[in-house]
C-alpha positions as CSV (number, residue, x, y, z in Angstrom):
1,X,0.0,0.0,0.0
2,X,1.3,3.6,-1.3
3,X,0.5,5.3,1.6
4,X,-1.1,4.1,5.4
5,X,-1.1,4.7,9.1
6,X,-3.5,1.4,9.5
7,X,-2.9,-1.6,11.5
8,X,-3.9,-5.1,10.1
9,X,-6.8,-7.4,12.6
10,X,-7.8,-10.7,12.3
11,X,-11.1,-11.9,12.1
12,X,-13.2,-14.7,10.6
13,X,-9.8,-16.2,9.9
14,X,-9.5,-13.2,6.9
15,X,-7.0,-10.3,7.3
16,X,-8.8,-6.7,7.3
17,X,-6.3,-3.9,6.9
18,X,-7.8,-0.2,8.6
19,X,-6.0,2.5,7.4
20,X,-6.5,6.3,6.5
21,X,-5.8,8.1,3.2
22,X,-5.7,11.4,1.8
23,X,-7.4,12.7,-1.0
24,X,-8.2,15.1,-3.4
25,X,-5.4,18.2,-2.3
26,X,-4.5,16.7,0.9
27,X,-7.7,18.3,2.2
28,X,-9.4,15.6,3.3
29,X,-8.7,12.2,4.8
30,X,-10.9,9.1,5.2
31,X,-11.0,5.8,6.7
32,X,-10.3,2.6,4.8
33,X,-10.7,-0.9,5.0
34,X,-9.2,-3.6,2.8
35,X,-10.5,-7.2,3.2
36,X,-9.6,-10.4,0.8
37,X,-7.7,-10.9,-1.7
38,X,-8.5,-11.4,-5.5
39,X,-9.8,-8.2,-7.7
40,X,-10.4,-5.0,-6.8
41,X,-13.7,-3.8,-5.7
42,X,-14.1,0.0,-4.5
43,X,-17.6,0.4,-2.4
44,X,-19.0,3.5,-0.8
45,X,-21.7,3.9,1.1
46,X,-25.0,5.7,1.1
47,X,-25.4,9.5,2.5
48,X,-25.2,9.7,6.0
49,X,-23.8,6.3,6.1
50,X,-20.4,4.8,6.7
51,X,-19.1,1.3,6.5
52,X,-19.9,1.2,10.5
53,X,-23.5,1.7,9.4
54,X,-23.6,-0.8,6.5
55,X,-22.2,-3.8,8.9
56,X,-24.9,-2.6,11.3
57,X,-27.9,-3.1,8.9
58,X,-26.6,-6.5,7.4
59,X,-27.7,-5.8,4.5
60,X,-25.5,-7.4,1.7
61,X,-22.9,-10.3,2.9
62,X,-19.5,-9.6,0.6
63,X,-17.7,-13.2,2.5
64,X,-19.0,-15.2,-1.1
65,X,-17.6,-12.4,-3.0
66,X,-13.6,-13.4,-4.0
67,X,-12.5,-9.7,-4.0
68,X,-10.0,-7.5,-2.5
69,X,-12.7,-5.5,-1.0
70,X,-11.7,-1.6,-0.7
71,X,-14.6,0.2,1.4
72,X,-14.2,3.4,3.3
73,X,-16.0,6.4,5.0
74,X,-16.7,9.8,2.4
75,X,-15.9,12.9,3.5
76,X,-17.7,13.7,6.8
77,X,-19.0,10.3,7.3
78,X,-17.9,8.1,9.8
79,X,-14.6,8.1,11.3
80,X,-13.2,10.0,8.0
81,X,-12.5,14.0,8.6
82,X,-15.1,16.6,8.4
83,X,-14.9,18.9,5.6
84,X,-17.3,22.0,6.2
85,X,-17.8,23.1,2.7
86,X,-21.2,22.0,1.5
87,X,-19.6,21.9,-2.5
88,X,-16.7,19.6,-1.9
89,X,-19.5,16.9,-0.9
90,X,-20.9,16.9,-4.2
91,X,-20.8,13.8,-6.5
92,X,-18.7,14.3,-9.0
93,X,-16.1,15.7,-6.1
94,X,-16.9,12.6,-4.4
95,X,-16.3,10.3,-7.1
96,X,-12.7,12.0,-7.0
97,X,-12.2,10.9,-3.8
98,X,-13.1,7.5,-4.7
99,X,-10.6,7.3,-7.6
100,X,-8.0,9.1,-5.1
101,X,-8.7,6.3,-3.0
102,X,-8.1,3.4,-5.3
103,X,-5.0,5.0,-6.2
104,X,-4.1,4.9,-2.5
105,X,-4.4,1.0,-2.2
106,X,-2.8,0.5,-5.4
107,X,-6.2,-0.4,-7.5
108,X,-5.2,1.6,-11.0
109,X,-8.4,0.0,-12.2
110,X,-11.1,-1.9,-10.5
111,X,-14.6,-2.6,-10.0
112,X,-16.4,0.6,-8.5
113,X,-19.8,0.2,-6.8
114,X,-21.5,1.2,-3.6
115,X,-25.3,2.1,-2.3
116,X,-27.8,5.3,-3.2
117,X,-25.2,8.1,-2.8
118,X,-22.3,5.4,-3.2
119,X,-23.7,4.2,-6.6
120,X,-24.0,7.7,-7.7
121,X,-20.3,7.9,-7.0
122,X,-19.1,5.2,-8.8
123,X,-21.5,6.3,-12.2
124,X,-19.4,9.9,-11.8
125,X,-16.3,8.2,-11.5
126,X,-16.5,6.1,-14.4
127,X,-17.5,9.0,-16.3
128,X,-14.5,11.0,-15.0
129,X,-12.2,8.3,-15.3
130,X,-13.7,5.8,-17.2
131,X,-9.9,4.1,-18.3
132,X,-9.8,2.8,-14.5
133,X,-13.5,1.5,-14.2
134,X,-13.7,-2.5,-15.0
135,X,-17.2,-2.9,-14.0
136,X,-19.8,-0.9,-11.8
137,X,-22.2,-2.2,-9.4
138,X,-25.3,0.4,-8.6
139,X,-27.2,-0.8,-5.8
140,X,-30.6,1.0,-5.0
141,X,-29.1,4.5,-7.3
142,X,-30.9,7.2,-5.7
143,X,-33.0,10.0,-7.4
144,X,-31.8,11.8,-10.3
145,X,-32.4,14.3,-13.5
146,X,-35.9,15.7,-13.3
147,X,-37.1,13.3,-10.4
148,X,-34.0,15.0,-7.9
149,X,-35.6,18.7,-7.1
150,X,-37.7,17.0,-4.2
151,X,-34.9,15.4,-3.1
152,X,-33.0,18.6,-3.6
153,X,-36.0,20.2,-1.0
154,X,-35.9,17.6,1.6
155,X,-31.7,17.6,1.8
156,X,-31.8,21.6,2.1
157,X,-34.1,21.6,4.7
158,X,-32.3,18.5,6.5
159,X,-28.9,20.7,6.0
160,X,-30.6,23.5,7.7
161,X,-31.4,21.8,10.9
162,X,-27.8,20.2,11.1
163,X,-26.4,23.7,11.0
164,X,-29.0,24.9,13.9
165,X,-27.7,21.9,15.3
166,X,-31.7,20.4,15.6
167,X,-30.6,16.5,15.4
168,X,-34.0,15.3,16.3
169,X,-35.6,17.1,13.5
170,X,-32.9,15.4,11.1
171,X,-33.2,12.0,12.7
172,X,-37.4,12.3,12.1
173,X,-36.2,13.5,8.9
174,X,-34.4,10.6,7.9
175,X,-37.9,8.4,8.7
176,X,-40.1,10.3,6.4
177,X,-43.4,8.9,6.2
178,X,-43.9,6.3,3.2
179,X,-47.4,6.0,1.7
180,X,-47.4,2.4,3.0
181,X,-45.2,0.4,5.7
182,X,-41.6,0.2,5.1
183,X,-40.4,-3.1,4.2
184,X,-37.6,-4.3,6.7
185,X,-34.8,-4.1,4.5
186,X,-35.4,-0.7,4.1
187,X,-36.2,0.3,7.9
188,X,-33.0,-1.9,8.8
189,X,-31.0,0.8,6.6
190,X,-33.2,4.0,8.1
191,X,-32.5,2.4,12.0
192,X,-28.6,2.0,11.2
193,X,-28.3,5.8,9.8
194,X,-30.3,7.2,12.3
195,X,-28.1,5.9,14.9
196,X,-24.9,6.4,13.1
197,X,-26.5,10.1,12.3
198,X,-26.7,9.8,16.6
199,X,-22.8,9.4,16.7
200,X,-21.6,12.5,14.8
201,X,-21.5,15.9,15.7
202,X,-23.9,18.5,14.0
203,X,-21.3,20.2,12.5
204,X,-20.4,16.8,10.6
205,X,-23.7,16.6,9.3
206,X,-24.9,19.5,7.3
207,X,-22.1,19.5,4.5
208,X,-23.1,16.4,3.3
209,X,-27.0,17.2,3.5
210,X,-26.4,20.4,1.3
211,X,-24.1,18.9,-1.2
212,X,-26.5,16.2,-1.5
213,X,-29.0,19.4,-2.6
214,X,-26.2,20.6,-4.9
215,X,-25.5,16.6,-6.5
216,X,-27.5,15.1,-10.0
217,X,-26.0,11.9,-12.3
218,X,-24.8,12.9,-15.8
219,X,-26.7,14.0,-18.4
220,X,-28.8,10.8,-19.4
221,X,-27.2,11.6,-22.9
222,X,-23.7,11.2,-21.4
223,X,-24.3,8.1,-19.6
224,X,-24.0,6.0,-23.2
225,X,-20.0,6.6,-22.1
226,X,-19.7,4.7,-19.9
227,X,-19.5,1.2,-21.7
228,X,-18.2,-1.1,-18.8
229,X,-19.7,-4.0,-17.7
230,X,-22.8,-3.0,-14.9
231,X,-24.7,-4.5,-12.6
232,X,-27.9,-2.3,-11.1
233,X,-29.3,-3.9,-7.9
234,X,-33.5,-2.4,-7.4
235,X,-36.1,-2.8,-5.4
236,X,-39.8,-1.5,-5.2
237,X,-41.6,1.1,-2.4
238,X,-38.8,3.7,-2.2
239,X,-39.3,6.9,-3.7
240,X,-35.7,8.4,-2.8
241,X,-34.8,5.1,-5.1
242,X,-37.0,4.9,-7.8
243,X,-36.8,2.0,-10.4
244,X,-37.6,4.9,-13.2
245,X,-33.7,5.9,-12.5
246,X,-32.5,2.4,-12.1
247,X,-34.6,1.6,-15.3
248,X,-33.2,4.8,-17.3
249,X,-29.7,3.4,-16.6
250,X,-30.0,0.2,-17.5
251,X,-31.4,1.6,-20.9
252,X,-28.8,4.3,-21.1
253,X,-25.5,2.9,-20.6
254,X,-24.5,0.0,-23.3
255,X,-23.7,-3.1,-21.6
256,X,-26.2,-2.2,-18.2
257,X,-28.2,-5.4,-16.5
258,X,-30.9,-4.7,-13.9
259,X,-31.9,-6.7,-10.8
260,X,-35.3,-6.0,-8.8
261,X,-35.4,-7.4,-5.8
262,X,-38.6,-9.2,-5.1
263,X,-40.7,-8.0,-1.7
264,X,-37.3,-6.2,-1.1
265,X,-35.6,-10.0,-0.6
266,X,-32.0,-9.6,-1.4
267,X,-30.9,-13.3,-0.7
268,X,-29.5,-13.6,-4.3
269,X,-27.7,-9.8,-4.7
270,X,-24.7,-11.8,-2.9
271,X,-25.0,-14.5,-5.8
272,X,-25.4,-12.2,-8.4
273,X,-22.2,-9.6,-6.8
274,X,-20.2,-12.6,-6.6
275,X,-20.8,-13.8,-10.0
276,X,-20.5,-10.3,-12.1
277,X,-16.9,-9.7,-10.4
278,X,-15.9,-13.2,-11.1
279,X,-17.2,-12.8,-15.0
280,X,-15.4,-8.9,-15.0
281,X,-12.4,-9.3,-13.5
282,X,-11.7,-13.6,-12.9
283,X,-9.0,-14.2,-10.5
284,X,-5.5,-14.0,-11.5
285,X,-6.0,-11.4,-14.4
């Protein structure tokens, strides 16, 4: 590894390096972790998130993936450094940090991926740097293009009570009433933000809220670009993210497959993961 102040920890008999990097101008520096061995896979995590969060919902299970699995915390996330301008959180600055990132642990290309504000990183990277991207995987892609000024609403006024320091506002925020019960995968996700949302200080919070409000996907013209290999992971009864933007990027970008989950049951995404990074990038290329 280029550059690291981490310590390597054993556990369930794999090695899991913790480390910090820099990135973009040295402005910034967030928390890695780098577990297996095999291909590259570079995952972020959704918007008020971390990797702390993700473990905490159980969500997706990457031990039947045979990757070198490269997560980390985004800028004012987790146990990464706060960065309290609002534009240096948008996505496409983001997606810098993820490339940054990969550079760090000496991925010059690899599979990018992550969840709702993740995914929307790793579609800007690849069209940033789309010589490094060897496959994407977009799992539940969030709002976007003329669906995103309500999101745009909701983050501004979420960034607003951050700054005024109003957390229980935010945390009620981030369980916004659904038009019908939310299925558990998705209230597993709220519960584990909420909390991790619990652990930071206010001043950590609104940045990424308002450069949320300041963050779309490419152009939908653009997106034909990005030609890699790409797995989209769905599911139904979430209007932050909707299948009409999973759906558009399927039919925009060349060589896109879509998944929807079933009743929100994600027992195959694991399967599927597994299989796509096998088929991109097969051990020992």
């Amino acid at each position: 590894m280029s550059r690291s102040d981490g310590q390597r920890v054993t556990a369930d008999q794999s090695t899991t390096t913790r480390t910090s990097v820099p990135v973009g101008d040295g402005d910034a520096r967030l928390a890695v972790e780098i577990t297996g061995t095999g291909p590259a896979v570079v995952w972020a995590h959704p918007l008020m998130g971390s990797m702390r969060s993700e473990n905490q919902a159980g969500v997706f299970d990457w031990s039947g993936v045979d990757a070198r699995l490269i997560r980390y915390d985004a800028r004012s996330h987790g146990r990464s450094s706060c960065d309290p301008r609002p534009e240096h959180h948008r996505w496409e600055v983001l997606a810098q940090d993820m490339l940054d990132v990969a550079t760090a642990t000496e991925a010059p290309t690899a599979i990018f991926g992550g969840g709702s504000m993740g995914a929307a990183t790793a579609i800007w990277a690849a069209h940033l740097a789309p010589e490094r991207v060897q496959g994407l995987v977009l799992a539940i892609p969030p709002t976007a293009w003329s669906a995103r000024e309500r999101q745009r609403r909701v983050y501004r006024v979420l960034g607003a009570a951050a700054a005024t320091r109003l957390l229980l506002p935010l945390q009620l925020g981030l369980r916004l009433p659904r038009p019908r019960p939310r299925p558990a995968t998705q209230a597993a996700l709220a519960d584990a933000v909420v909390q991790e949302v619990s652990r930071q200080r206010s001043t950590q919070l609104a940045p990424p809220l308002r450069g949320a409000a300041m963050s779309d996907l490419p152009p939908v013209e653009e997106l034909v670009g990005i030609d890699v290999p790409t797995l989209i992971l769905a599911w139904e009864g979430d209007r932050s993210h909707p299948l009409s933007v999973a759906r558009q990027l399927e039919s925009s970008m060349p060589r896109a497959e879509l998944d929807i989950a079933e009743g929100q049951d994600l027992g195959r995404w694991p399967s599927l993961v597994a299989d796509f990074v096998a088929g991109v990038a097969p051990t020992g290329d």
